[in-house]
N, C-alpha and C positions, 0 to 999 in steps of 0.2 A: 883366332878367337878374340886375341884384342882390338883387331881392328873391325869385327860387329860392335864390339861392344861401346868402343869411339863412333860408327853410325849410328848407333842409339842414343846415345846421350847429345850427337848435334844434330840428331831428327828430333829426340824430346823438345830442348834450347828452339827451334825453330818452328814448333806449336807454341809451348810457350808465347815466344815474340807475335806470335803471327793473332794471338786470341786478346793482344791487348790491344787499348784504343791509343791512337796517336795523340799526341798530347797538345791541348789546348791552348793558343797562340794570346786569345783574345782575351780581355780587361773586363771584368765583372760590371762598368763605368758606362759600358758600349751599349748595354739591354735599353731598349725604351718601353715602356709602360702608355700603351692606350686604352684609355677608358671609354666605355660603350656610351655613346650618343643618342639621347632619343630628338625627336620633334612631330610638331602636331602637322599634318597634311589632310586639307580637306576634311576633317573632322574626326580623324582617324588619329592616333597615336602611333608610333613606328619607331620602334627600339632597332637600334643595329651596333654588334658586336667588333671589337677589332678584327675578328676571324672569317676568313672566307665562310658565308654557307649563307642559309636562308635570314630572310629578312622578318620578321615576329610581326606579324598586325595586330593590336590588341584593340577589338570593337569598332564594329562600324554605328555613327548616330544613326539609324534611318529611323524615318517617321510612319504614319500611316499611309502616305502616299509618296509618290517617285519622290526618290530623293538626287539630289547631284553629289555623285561619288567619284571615286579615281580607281578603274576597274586593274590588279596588279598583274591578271593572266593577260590582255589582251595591251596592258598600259594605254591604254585612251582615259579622260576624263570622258562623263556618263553620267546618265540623267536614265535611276533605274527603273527595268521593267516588273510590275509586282502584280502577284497573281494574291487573292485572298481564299483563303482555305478555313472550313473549320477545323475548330480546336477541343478540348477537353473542355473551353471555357464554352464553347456553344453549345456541345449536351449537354452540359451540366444544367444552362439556364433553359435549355429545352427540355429538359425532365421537370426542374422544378415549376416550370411555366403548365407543364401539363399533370404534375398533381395542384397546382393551384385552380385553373381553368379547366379542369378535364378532357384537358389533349383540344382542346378550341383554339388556345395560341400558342402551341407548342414548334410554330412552324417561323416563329417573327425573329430568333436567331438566328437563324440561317440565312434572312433576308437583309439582316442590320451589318455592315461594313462593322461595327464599333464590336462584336461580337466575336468575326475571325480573328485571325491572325495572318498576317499581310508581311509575305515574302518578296524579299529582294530581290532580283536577276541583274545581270549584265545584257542590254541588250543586243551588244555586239558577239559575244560568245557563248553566253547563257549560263554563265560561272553563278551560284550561288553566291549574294553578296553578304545575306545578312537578313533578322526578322524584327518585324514589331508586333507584339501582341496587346 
């Protein structure tokens, strides 16, 4: 019986050891600190963190027509492809257009470029760049 009872107690003893961490060699002195970096590229702002992962784009300029951009799926620099659509702002001035004129030119926003809003492409991969409205 004594000698279960000495297996138990150096089976307990060696959970014990086995659940602790090894002890720490290195100097609190040694950690280095980097601070996240941004810079402006092609009109674009681009914050990037010390830490492996993705890269943050915050706003592309584009204007009402192709703009020159730096496309990040396909990495080429690009001169983008943009399709115009209407918007919320073209019925809006197509209803008001046709309670003013009684539906006579309620049709001159949807023909006026200044009235969509005018979407960015890539035109090598078709990536959604960015809008101007």
């Amino acid at each position: 019986m004594d000698t279960k009872m000495k297996d138990l107690d150096n089976n307990s003893d060696a959970q014990t050891n086995r659940s602790q961490p090894p002890p720490y060699s290195g100097s609190p002195e040694q950690a280095t600190v980097v601070q996240p970096s941004s810079a402006n590229v092609h009109g674009m702002t681009i914050i990037q963190g010390p830490t492996v992962g993705p890269t943050l784009i915050v706003g592309h300029n584009v204007g009402p027509g192709p703009t020159g951009s730096y496309c990040t799926t396909c990495n080429q620099n690009i001169v983008t492809r943009v399709d115009r659509v209407a918007s919320a702002k073209t019925h809006l001035f197509a209803a008001l257009l046709c309670v003013v004129s009684g539906c006579l030119c309620a049709w001159i926003p949807y023909v006026m470029d200044s009235f969509k809003t005018t979407n960015h492409y890539c035109p090598n991969c078709g990536v959604f760049i960015g809008s101007h409205s």
